[in-house]
C-alpha positions as CSV (number, residue, x, y, z in Angstrom):
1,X,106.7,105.6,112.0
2,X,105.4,102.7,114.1
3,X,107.6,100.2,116.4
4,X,107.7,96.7,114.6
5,X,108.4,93.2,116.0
6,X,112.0,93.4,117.1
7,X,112.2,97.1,116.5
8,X,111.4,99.9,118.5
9,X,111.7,103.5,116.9
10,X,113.4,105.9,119.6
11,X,112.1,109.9,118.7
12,X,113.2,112.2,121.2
13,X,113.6,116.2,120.5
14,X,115.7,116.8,123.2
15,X,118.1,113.3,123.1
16,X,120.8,113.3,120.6
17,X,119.6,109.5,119.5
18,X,116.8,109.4,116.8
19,X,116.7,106.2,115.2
20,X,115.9,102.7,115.1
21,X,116.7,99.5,118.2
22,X,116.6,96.7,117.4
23,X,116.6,94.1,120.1
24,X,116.4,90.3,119.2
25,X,115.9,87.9,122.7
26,X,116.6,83.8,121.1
27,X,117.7,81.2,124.0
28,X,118.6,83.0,126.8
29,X,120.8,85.7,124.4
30,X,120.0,89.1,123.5
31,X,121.1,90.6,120.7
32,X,121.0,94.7,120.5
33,X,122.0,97.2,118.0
34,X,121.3,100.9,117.2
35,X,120.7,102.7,113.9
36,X,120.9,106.0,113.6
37,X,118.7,108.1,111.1
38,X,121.9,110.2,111.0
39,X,124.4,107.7,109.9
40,X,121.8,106.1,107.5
41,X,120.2,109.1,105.9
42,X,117.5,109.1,107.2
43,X,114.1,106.8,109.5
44,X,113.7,105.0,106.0
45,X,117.1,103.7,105.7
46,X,117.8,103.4,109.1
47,X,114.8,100.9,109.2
48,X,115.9,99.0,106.0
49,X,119.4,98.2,107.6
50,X,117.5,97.5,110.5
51,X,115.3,95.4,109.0
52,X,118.3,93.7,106.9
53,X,120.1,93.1,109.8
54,X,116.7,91.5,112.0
55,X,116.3,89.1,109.0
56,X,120.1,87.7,109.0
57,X,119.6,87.7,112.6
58,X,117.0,85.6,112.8
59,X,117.7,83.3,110.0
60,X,121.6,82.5,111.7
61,X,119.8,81.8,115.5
62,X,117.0,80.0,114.2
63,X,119.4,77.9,112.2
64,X,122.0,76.9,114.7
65,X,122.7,74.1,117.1
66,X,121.5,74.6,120.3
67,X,123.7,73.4,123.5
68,X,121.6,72.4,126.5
69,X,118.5,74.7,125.0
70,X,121.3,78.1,125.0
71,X,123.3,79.0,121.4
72,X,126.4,78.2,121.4
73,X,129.8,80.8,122.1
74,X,130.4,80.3,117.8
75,X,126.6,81.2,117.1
76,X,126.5,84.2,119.1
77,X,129.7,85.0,118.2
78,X,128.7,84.8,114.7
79,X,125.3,86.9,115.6
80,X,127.7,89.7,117.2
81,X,129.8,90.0,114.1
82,X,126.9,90.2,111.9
83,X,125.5,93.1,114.1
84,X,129.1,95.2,113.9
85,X,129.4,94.6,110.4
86,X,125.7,95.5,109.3
């Protein structure tokens, strides 16, 4: 499987990680969570969360207020929360 925008797959034989990053830079914030093909069953659904996750991501940064060009503490609050609960 190929890296998309926003998400870079990580295959290594000898690493215990084997999954999906995904990495989201808005305003001067970055945003970063891991997917594991173990937790999700596999690269397909790993990628789906992933992907599920990138999309409310984007859609909640792209949508909010911005406060002398940087989101604000409550947006990436919000963006943090989304991340743990996804």
């Amino acid at each position: 499987m190929k890296s998309r925008k926003n998400l870079t797959r990580f295959t290594y034989e000898a690493a215990a990680f084997e999954g999906w990053r995904l990495c989201l830079s808005r305003a001067g914030t970055t945003f970063t969570k891991y997917y594991s093909d173990k937790v999700y069953g596999g690269p397909g659904k790993s990628l789906k969360e992933a992907e599920q996750a990138k999309n409310l991501l984007i859609k909640l940064v792209d949508n909010s207020r911005r406060i002398n060009g940087k989101l604000s503490k409550s947006t990436i609050l919000k963006g943090q929360k989304l991340l743990k609960d996804c």
